[in-house]
Backbone as a ProteinNet text record, in pm:
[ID]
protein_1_A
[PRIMARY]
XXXXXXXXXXXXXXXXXXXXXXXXXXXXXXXXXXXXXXXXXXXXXXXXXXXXXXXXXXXXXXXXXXXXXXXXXXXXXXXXXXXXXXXXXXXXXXXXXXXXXXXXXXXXXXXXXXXXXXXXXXX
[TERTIARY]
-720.4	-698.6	-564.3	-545.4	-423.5	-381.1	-272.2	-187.9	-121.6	-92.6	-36.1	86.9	194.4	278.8	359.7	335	413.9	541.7	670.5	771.4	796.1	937.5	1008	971.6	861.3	813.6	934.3	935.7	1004.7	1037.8	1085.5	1109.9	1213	1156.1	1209.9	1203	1266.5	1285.1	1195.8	1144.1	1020.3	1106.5	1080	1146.9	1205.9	1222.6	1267.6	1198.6	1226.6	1204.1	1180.1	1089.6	1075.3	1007.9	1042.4	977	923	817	733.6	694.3	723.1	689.7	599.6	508.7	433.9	382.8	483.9	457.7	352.5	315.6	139.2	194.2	135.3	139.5	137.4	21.6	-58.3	4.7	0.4	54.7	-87.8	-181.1	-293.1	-338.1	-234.1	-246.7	-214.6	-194.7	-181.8	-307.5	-376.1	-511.3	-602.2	-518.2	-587.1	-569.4	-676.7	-624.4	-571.1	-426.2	-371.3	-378.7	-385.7	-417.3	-328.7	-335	-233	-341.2	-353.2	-424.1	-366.1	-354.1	-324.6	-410.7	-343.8	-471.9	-343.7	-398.4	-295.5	-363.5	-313.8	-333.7	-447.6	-546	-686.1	-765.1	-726.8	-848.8	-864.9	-959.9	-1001.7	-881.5	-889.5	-810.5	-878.2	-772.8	-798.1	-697.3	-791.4	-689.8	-565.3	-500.9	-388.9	-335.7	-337.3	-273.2	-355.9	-371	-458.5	-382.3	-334	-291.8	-384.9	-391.7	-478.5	-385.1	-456.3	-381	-270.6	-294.2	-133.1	-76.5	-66.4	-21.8	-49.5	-168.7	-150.8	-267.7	-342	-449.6	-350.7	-376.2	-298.3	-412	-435	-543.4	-470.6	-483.8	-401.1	-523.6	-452.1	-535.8	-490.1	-531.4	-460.4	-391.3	-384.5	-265.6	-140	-116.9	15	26.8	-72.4	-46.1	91.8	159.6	317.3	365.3	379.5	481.8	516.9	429.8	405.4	372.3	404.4	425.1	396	291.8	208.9	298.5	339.5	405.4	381.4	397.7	337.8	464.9	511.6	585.6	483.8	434.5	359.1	400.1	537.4	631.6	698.5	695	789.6	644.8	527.9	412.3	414.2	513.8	551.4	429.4	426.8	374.8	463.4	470.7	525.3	470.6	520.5	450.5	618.6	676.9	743.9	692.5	776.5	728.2	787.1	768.8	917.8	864.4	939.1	894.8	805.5	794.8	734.7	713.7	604.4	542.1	496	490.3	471.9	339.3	272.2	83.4	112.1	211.5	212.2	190.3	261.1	319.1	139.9	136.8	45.1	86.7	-32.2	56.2	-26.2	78.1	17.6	-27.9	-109.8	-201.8	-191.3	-175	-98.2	-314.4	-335.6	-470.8	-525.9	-597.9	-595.1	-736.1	-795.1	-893.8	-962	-1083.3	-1074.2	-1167.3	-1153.6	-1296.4	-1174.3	-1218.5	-1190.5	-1129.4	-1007	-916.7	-1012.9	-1049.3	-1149.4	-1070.7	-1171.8	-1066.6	-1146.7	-1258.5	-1265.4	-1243.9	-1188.6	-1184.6	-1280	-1390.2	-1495.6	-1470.1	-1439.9	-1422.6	-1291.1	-1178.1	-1108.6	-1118.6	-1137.3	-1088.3	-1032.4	-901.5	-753.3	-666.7	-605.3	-512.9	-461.5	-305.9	-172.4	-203	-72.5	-78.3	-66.9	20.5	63	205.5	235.5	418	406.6	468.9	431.2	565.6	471.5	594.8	543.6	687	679.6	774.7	716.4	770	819.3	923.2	989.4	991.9	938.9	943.3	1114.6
1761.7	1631.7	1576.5	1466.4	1382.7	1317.4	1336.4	1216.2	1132.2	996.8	946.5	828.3	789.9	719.6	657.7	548.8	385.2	354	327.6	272.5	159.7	102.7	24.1	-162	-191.2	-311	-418.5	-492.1	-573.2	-722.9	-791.8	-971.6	-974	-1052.5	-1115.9	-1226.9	-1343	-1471.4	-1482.5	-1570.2	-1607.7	-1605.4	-1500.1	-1498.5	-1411.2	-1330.5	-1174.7	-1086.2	-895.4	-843.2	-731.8	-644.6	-528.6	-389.2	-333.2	-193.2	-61.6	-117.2	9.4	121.8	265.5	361.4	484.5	569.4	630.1	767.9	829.5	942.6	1079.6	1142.1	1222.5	1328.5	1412.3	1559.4	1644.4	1631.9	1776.8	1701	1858.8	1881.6	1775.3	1832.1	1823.7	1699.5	1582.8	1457.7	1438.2	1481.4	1465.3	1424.1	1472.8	1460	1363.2	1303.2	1139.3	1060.6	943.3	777.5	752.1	717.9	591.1	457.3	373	250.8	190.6	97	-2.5	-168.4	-162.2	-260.8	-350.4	-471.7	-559.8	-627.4	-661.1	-741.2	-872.6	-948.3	-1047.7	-1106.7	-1211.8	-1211.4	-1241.1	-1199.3	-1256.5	-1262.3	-1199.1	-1185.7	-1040.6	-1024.4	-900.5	-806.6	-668	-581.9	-584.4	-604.9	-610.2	-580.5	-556.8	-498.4	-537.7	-455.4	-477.9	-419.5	-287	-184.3	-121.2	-1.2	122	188.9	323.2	418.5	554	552.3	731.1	823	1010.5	1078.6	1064.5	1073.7	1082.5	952.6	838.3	767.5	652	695.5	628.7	530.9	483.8	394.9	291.8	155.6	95.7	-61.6	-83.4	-193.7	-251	-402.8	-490.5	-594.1	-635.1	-795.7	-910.8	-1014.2	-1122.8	-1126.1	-1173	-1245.5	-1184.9	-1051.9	-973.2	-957.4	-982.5	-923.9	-1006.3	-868.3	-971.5	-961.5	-918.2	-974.4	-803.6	-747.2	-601.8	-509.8	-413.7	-260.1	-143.4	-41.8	33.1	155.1	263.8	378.2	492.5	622.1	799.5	859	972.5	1060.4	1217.8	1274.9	1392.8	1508.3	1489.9	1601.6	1613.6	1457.4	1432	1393.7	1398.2	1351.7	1205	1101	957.3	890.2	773.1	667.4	524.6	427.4	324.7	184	119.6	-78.8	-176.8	-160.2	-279.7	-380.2	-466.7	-619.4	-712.6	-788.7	-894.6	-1017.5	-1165.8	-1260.4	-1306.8	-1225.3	-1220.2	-1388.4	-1420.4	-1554.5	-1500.1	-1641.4	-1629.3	-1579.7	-1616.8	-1569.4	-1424.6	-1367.7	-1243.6	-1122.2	-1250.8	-1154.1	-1079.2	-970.5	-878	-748.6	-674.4	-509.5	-464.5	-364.7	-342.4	-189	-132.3	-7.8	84.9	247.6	302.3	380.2	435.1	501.8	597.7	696.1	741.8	819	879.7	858.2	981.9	1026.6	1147.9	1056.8	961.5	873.2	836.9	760.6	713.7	557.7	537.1	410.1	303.4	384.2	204.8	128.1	-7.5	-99.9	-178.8	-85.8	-155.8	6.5	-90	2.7	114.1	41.6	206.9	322.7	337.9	405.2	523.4	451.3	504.7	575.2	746	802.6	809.8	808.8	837.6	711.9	673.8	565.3	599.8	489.8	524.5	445.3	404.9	335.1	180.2	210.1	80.7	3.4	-69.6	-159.6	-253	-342.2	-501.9	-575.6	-650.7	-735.8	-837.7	-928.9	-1088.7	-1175	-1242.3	-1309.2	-1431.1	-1525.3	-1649.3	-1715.7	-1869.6	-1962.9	-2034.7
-636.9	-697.7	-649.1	-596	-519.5	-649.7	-672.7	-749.6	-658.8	-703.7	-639.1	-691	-669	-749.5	-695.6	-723.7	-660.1	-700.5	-618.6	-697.2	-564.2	-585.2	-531.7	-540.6	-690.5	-702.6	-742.4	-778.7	-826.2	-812.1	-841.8	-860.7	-702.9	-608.6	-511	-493.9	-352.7	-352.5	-229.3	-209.4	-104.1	28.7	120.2	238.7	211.4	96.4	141	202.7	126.5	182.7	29.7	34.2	-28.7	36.4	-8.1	68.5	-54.6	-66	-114.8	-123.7	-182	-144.5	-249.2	-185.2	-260.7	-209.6	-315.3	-345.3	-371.9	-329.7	-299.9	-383.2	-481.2	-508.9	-414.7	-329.7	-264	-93.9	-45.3	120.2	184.7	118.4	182.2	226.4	162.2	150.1	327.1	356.5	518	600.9	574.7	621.3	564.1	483.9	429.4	479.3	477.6	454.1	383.4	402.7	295.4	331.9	194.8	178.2	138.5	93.4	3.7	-1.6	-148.3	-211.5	-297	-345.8	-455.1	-562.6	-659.3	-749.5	-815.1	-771.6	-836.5	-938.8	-1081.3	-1201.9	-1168.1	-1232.1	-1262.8	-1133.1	-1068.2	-947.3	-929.4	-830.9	-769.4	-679	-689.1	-600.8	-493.7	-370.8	-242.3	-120.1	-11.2	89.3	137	168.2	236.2	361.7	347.5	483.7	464	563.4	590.4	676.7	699.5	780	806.4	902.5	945.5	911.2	898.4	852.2	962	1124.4	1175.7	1208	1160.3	1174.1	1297.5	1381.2	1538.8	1466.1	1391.9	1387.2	1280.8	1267.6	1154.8	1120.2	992.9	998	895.9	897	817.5	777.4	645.3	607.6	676.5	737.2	785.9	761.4	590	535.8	511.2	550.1	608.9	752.4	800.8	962	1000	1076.5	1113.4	1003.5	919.9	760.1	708.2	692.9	647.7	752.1	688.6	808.5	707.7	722.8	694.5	743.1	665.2	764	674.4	678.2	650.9	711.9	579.8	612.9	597.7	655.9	587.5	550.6	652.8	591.3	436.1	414.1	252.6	157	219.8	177.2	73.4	190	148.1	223.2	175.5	231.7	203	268.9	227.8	330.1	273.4	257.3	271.9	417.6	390.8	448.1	351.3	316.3	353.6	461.7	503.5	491.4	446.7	465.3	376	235.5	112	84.4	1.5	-16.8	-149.4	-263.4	-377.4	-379.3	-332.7	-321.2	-283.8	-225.1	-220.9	-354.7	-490.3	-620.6	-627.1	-686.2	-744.7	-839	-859.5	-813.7	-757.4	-681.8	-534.8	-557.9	-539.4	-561.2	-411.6	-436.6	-307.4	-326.6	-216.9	-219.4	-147.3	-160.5	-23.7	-19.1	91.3	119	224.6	235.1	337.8	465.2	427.3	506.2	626.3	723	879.4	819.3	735.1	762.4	702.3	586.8	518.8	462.6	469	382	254.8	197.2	75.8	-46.8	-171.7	-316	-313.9	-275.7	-338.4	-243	-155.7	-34.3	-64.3	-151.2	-180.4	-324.2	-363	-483	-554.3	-478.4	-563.5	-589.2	-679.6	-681.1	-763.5	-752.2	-803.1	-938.9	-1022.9	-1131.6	-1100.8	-969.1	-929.9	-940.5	-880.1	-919.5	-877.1	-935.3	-970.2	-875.3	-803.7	-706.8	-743.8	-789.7	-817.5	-727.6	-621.8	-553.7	-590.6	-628	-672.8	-553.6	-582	-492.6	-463.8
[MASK]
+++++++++++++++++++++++++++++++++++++++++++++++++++++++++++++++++++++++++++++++++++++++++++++++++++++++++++++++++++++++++++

């Protein structure tokens, strides 16, 4: 069973920058997909990043491509989501995930998820 746990959310100004990171229990988490998903108020959770277990595959949603960067420590069994150039449509909370499947990018695909941390972007 993977735990998994999100920090570094928080209130920024449109055109910053945040950097997300998430924490795995198990070694074994190496050999996962991690994800990174959002749900902003009242809509559906949806994609964002995807990383392979070693890091060489990387799949993005448009609406970060260029803005966000997807990265894996497997040694510290980190994952992290920085964020540059943040836009109010960005605010959500952002969900860390991970996965034994080949770099998917929808919810059901993924098992495990974090609690989540809430980024609010200010115009």
């Amino acid at each position: 069973q993977v735990q998994l746990a999100e920090s570094g959310g928080g209130l920024v100004e449109a055109g910053g920058t945040l950097r997300l990171s998430c924490a795995a229990s198990e070694r074994t988490v190496s050999i996962y997909t991690m994800g990174w998903f959002r749900q902003a108020p009242g809509k559906g959770r949806t994609f964002v990043a995807a990383i392979s277990w070693s890091g060489g595959t990387t799949y993005y949603a448009d609406s970060v491509k260029g803005r966000f960067t997807i990265s894996r420590d497997n040694a510290e069994k980190m994952v992290y989501l920085e964020m540059n150039s943040l836009r109010p449509e960005d605010t959500a909370v952002y969900y860390c995930a991970a996965s034994r499947r080949w770099v998917p990018q929808t919810t059901d695909e993924y098992p495990y998820w974090g609690q989540g941390t809430l980024v609010t972007v200010s115009s």
